[in-house]
C-alpha positions in Angstrom: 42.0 -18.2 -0.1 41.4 -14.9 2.0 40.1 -13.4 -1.3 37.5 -16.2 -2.2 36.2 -15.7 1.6 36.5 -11.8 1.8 34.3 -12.2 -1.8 32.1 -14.4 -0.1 31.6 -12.4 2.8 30.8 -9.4 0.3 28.0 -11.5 -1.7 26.6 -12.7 1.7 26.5 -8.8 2.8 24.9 -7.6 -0.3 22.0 -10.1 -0.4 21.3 -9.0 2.6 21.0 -5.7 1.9 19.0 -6.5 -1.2 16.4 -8.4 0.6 16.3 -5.9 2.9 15.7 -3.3 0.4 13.3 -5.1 -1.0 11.0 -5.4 1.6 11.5 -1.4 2.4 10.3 -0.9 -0.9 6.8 -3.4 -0.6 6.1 -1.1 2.2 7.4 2.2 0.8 4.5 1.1 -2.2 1.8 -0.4 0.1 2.2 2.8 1.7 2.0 5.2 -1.5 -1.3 3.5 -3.2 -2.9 3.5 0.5 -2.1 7.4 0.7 -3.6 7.8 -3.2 -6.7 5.5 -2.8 -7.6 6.5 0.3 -7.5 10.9 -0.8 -8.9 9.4 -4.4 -11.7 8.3 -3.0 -14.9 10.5 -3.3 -16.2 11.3 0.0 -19.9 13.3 1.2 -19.9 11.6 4.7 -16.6 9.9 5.1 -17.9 6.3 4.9 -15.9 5.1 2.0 -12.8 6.9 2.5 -12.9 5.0 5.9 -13.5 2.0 4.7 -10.3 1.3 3.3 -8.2 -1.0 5.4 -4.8 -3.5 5.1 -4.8 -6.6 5.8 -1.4 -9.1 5.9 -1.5 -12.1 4.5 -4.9 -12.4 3.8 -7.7 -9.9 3.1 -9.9 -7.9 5.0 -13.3 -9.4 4.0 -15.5 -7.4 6.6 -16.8 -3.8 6.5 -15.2 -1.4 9.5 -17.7 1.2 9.3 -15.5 3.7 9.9 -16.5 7.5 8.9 -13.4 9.3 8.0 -14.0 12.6 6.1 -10.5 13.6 5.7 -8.9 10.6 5.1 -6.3 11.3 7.5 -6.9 8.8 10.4 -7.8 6.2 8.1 -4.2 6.5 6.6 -2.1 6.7 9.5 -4.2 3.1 10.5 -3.3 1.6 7.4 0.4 2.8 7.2 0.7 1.6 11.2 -0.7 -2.1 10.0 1.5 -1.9 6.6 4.8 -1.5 8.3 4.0 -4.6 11.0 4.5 -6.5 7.7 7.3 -8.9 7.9 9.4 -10.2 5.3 7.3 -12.6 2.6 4.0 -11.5 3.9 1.5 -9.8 1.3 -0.2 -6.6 1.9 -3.9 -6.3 0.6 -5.5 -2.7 0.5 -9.4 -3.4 0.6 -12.6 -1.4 0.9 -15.8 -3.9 2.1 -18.0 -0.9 1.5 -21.0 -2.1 -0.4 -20.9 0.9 -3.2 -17.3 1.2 -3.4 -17.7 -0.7 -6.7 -20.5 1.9 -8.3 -18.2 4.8 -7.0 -15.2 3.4 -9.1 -17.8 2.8 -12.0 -17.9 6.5 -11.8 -21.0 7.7 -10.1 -19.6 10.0 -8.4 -18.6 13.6 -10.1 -15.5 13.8 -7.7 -14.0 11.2 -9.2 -13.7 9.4 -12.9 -14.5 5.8 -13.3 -11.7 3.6 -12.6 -10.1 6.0 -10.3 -8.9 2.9 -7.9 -6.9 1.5 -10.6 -5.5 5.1 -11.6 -4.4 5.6 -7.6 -2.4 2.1 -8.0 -0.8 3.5 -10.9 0.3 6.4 -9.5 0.5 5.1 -6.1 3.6 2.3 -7.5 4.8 5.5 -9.8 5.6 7.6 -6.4 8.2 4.6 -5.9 9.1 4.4 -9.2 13.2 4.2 -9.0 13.4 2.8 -6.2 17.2 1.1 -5.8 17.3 -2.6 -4.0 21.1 -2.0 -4.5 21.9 0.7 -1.8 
């Protein structure tokens, strides 16, 4: 009988650890396409690369206004409100800017058209590997 509950115990531990994993590994990637959209982004004054923002469990539907040249403090926002993310909570990455849509049509010579999906891809590539058995 001290097998079958030692086992059990085992089991118990490891899905614990796997959901734990897990969830490192929805922030790990929230955090990676945040990094690559955000730096993606084309930028003259800083408007669009600021206007990137995270929402949890539910979208950011209003503009922030933020002007953020570099990028930089917009990131370290968005990483801060990604890891308040508790388990089972989604994470949506969203820019209300009004020609964030013409810049990932292309208009912009700093960046190709459909650069935003391109950052996603390479954004959940950084992770790429990732174990949820540790």
């Amino acid at each position: 009988m001290a097998s079958l509950q030692a086992f059990a115990t085992r089991i118990r531990n490891l899905s614990e650890r796997v959901e734990e994993n897990i969830d490192e590994t929805v922030i790990k990637t929230a955090i990676a396409i945040d990094q690559v959209v955000v730096t993606e982004t084309p930028v003259i004054t800083g408007r669009a690369r600021g206007g990137w923002q995270v929402g949890i469990d539910k979208p950011i539907l209003e503009d922030n206004e933020r002007l953020d040249p570099s990028g930089a403090d917009t990131i370290s926002a968005n990483e801060a409100k990604i890891r308040t993310r508790q388990p089972g909570q989604d994470i949506y990455i969203s820019n209300n800017v009004v020609y964030i849509g013409k810049l990932n049509e292309g208009s912009s010579s700093q960046a190709p058209a459909g650069y935003i999906e391109a950052a996603v891809l390479t954004g959940v590539a950084a992770i790429k590997g990732a174990k949820v058995v540790k």
